[in-house]
C-alpha positions in Angstrom: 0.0 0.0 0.0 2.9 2.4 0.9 4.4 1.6 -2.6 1.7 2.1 -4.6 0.6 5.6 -2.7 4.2 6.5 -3.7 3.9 5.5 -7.6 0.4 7.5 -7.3 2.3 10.8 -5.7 5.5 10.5 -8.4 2.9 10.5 -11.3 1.2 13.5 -9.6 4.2 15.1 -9.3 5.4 14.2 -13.1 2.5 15.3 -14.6 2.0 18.2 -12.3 5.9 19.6 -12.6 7.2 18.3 -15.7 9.7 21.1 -16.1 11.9 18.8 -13.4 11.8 16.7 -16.0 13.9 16.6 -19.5 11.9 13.7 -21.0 10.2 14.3 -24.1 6.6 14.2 -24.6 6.1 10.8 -26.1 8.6 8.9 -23.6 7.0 10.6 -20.9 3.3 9.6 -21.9 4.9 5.7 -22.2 5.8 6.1 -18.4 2.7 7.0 -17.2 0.7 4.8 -19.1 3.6 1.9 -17.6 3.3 3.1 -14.3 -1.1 3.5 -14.0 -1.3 0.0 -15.0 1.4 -1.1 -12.5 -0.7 0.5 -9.9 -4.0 -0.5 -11.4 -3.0 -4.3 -11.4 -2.8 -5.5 -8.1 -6.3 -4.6 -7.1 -7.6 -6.3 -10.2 -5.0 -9.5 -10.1 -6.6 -13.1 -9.7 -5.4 -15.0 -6.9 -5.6 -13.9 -2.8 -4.0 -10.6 -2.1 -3.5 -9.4 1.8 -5.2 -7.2 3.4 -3.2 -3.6 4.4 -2.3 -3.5 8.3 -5.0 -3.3 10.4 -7.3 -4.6 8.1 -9.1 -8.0 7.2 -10.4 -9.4 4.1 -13.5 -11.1 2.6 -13.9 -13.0 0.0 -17.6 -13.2 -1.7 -17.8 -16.2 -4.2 -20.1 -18.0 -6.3 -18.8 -21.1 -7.0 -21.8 -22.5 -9.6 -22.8 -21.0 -12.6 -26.6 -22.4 -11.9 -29.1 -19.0 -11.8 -26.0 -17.1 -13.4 -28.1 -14.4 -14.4 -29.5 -13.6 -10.9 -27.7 -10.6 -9.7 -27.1 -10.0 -5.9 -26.8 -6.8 -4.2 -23.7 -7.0 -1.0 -24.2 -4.4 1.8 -21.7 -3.6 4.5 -23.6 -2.2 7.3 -25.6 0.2 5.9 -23.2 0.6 2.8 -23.5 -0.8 -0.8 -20.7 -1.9 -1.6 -21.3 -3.9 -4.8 -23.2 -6.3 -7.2 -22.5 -9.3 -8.9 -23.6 -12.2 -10.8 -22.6 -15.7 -12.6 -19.8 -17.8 -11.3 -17.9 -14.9 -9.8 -16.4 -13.5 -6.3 -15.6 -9.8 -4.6 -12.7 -8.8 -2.6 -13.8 -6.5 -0.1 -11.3 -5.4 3.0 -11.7 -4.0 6.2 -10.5 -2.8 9.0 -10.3 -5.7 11.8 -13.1 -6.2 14.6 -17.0 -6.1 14.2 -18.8 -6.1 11.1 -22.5 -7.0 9.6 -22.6 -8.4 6.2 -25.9 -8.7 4.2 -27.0 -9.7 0.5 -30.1 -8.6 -0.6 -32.3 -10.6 -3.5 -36.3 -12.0 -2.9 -34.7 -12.5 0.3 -32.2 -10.9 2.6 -29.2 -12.4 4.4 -27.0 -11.7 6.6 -23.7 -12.4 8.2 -22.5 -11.2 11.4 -18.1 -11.2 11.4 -15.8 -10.3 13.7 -12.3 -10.3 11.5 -8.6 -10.7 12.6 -6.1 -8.4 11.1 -3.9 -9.7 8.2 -6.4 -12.6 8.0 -8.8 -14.1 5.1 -11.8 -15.2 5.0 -14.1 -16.7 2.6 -18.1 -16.6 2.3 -19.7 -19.1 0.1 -22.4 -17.0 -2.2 -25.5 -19.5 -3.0 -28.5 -19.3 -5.1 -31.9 -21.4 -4.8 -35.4 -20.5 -6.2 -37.8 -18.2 -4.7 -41.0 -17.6 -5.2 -40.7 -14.7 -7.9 -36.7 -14.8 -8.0 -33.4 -16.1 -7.1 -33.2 -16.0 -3.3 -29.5 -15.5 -2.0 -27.7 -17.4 1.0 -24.5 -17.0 2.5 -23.0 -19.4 4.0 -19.1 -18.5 6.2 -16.2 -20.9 5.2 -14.6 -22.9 8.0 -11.3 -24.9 7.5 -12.5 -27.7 10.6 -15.8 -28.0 9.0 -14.9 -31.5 7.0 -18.7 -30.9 5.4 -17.3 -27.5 3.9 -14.0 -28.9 2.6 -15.4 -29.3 -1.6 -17.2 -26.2 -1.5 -14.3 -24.4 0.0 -12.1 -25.8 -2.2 -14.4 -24.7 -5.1 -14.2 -21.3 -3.6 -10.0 -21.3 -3.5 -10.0 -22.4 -7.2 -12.0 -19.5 -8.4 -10.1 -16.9 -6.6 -6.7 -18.5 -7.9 -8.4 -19.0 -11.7 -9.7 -15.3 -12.4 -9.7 -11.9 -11.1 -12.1 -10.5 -8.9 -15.5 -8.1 -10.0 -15.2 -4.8 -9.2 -18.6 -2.5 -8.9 -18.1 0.7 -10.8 -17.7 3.6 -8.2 -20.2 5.5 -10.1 -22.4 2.5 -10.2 -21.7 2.2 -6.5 -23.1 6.0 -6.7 -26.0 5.7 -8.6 -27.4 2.6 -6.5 -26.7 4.2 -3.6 -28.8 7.7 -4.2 -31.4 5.1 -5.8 -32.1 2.8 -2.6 -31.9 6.0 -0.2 -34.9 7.7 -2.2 -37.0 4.6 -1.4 -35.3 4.5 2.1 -34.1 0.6 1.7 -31.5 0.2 3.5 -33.0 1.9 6.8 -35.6 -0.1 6.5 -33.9 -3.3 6.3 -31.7 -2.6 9.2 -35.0 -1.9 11.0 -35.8 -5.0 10.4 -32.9 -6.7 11.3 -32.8 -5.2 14.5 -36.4 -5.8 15.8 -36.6 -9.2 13.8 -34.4 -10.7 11.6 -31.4 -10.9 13.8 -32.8 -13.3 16.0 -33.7 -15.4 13.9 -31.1 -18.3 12.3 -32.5 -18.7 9.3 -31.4 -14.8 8.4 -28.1 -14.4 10.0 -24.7 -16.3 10.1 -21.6 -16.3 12.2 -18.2 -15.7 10.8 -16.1 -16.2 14.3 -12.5 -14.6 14.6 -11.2 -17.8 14.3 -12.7 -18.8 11.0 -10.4 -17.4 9.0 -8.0 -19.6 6.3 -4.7 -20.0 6.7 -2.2 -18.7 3.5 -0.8 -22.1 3.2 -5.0 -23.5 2.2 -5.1 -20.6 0.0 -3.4 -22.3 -2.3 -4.9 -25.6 -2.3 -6.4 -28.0 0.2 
């Protein structure tokens, strides 16, 4: 993270003060289309990245390609944070501690974390009919959990075969301003508190300890 903050602040700088530099035009427009990418990159790379210090990371994956076209919506809190469908998975980090989770489709679900710093974890994304659409559940990976070992495995292979979907900030935007006219999210949260959170069926536990170690990130 310090690295690439330091590329970002040297093409700043470049673009900002050329006169320090006796590059021509043309060798200077190579560099920083060189450098962008080699900042861009890394958040886009297939394959588990860390988190930054202090902070934890997630992994969202759908591991089947049945219902492909059923898109879920992933909350943070009260934060959208991004949308996805097909056989796919998000990266999203945070800082370490406390943390409610939620995917929202026919149905709602939710996952309550508490995350280690410098640690991964991995939630299984799954798809079953409802009634008039897809209906989303989310299901923590656990490493002890013989039961989950094939799914999580599934999970592992897809992070390590492709690179991650990233929401559009200005989709991010959009949805955002969209769902707060219609006062969504408040409402669901409502919901959780004086309902849905005691119920089992709506919420899941991702313990501290429940996160993978690097050497199963590889393969199991």
């Amino acid at each position: 993270m310090v690295k690439l903050n330091f590329i970002s602040k040297f093409i700043k700088l470049l673009l900002v003060n050329d006169k320090h530099f006796k590059w021509d035009n043309k060798v200077k427009k190579v560099f920083l289309l060189l450098m962008s990418v080699f900042v861009i990159v890394p958040a886009m790379a297939k394959g588990f990245t860390p988190p930054a210090e202090g902070n934890a990371v997630v992994y969202f994956t759908r591991v089947s390609s049945f219902g492909g076209a059923a898109s879920f919506e992933f909350f943070h809190n009260e934060e959208f944070v991004g949308i996805f469908k097909n056989k796919n998975y998000m990266r999203y980090e945070v800082k370490a501690g406390e943390h409610l989770f939620w995917a929202s489709s026919e149905n709602k679900q939710f996952v309550k974390a508490n995350l280690e710093a410098g640690k991964t974890y991995i939630v299984l994304v799954n798809i079953k009919m409802g009634a008039w659409k897809a209906q989303v559940g989310l299901e923590p990976q656990n490493v002890e959990d013989p039961l989950q070992e094939k799914e999580l495995k599934r999970a592992i292979d897809l992070v390590n075969s492709k690179e991650p979907i990233v929401t559009p900030q200005s989709l991010i935007d959009k949805t955002t301003k969209k769902l707060q006219k219609r006062g969504f999210v408040q409402n669901m949260m409502n919901r959780y508190e004086n309902e849905w959170q005691y119920k089992d069926n709506y919420v899941k536990v991702l313990n501290i300890d429940m996160f993978i170690p690097e050497e199963k990130l590889i393969s199991l």
